[in-house]
C-alpha positions, 0 to 999 in steps of 0.5 A: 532475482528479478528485474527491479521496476520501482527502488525507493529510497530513504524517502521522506514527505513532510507537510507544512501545517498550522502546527509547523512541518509534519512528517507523515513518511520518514525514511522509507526504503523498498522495492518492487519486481517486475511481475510481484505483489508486494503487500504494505500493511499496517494500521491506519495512520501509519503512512501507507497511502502517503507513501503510495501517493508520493511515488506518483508526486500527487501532493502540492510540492509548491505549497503543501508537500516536500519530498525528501530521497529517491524513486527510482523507476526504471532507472529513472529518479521521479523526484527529478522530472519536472511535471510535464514529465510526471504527467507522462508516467501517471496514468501510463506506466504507473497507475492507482486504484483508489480507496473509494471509486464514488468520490474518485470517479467524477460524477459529471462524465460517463465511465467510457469518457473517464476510461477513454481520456488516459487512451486519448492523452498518452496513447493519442488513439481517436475517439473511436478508438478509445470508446472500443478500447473502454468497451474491452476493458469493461468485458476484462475487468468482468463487467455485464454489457460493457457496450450499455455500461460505458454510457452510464454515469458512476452513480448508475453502477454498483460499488463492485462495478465502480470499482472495476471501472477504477481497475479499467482505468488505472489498467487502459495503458497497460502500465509496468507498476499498479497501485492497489490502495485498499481496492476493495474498502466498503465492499462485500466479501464476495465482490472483495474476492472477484477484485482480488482475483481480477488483480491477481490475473491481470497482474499475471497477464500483464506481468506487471509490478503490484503494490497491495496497500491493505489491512486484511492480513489474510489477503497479504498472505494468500497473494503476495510474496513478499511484506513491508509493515509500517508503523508511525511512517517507518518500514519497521519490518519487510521480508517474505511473506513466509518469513513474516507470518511463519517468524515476524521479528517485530513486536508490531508484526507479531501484535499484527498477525495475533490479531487476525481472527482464527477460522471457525474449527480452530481452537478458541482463543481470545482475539489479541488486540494491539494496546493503545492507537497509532500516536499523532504525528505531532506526538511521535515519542522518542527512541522506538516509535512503537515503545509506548505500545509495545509488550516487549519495550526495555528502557533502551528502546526509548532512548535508541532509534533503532536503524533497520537491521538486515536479519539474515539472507532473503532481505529480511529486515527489522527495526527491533533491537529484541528481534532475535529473540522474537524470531525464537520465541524466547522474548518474554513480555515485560507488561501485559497488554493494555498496560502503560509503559513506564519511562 
């Protein structure tokens, strides 16, 4: 086993609202080795981005946020530093790309100036300095004269090109842990597979510590080793990436992969959609979040909060009271798809 970089646990963030404290992540407990990608799936509203920035402490915590648990990197619990301490680990030694690189990246400064200022903050390099080192990362992330490009302004570039400024930023410093958050939204398939694949090197280069926050499975399944599935704020299942996708034991893993299309030359079948959507966080039902939306729902289950469940060896939890008999194949539906679920 490797060295552990990042343990969360039990964490929770809570946001003050109009309509009093809303709970977007609720207890949430996972880790991540040096040199692994670990892939956090699930639709959207169900907390992943939340998550990823609260390790990284981005929300208000003087009028907005609450933090609740542990985030330990490097030994170090983030929940304990003030934010003069935080400012050293972001950027630094925890860095993010982030869903939409145009309204990320500031319109008003060139990429070189935005890719120089994390070298010239914690690095303290001169401004000589910086500017080369802006130039070689633009040539590693894959940009066409870099030495042109780290002049220009980010609406001069491409959406592929801003994106690989993103990943040249968040990678200046050389950082243990990267925060992928959907690196590739709003991008074409074929530059969605140069991001990928740039990650996947760096990641092996570096040696440093992936989270691939995403809702493309097939992505999940060609890059990570292991998964976390989230649902309503919850880890509702993690393990390997061979032990999700071969047996998920989840109701909601299982909807998941269903609903991945199948390759032209694979026997026709109709696309399996998950019923219903992701519930407010203000209408959380009781019991099993997933409930309302699950074919495989007993009575019990809206009555039981269920606990995650270690399954076995390799790490391999569940939240699902039925999840032996979904690792089988022997929990039959008790209501087909789409229909309501009766209390």
């Amino acid at each position: 086993m490797r060295e552990k970089i990042l343990e969360i646990e039990n964490l929770s963030t809570s946001f003050k609202t109009e309509r009093g404290i809303m709970k977007a992540v609720d207890g949430v407990s996972f880790h991540v080795e040096k040199g692994e990608i670990l892939g956090l799936v699930g639709e959207s509203g169900c907390g992943k981005s939340v998550t990823s920035q609260s390790i990284l402490r981005l929300y208000d915590e003087k009028y907005t946020a609450e933090y609740e648990g542990r985030i330990l990197f490097d030994g170090c619990d983030l929940l304990t530093l003030g934010e003069k301490e935080m400012r050293k680990i972001r950027g630094h030694e925890i860095s993010m790309i982030f869903q939409d690189a145009l309204s990320s990246l500031n319109p008003v400064f060139t990429v070189g100036n935005q890719i120089m200022e994390p070298l010239l903050i914690h690095q303290k390099l001169s401004k000589e300095e910086a500017r080369k080192k802006a130039v070689e990362l633009l040539t590693l992330v894959g940009i066409p004269m870099p030495e042109k490009r780290v002049e220009q302004y980010p609406h001069e570039l491409s959406g592929g090109m801003r994106q690989r400024v993103m990943i040249a930023i968040a990678l200046a410093c050389r950082p243990k842990l990267l925060i992928a958050d959907e690196p590739t939204t709003a991008l074409d398939v074929t530059v969605q597979a140069q991001i990928m694949d740039l990650i996947l090197s760096l990641n092996k280069k570096l040696s440093m510590g992936v989270i691939l926050i995403t809702h493309d499975l097939s992505v999940v399944a060609e890059t990570c080793s292991r998964v976390a599935v989230m649902y309503l704020g919850q880890i509702v299942e993690e393990g390997s990436v061979f032990e999700i996708f071969d047996s998920p034991s989840h109701p909601y893993t299982k909807g998941l992969i269903q609903s991945i299309p199948r390759m032209a030359g694979e026997r026709a079948r109709r696309l399996y959609m998950i019923p219903g959507t992701v519930p407010l966080l203000n209408q959380i039902p009781s019991g099993c979040r997933f409930a309302p939306r699950c074919p495989y729902v007993l009575s019990a289950c809206r009555k039981r909060t269920q606990e995650l469940l270690e399954t076995g060896a390799g790490g391999h939890r569940v939240r699902c009271m039925r999840f032996a008999e979904l690792e089988t194949k022997e929990a039959a539906p008790v209501r087909a798809a789409g229909e309501e679920c009766g209390v």
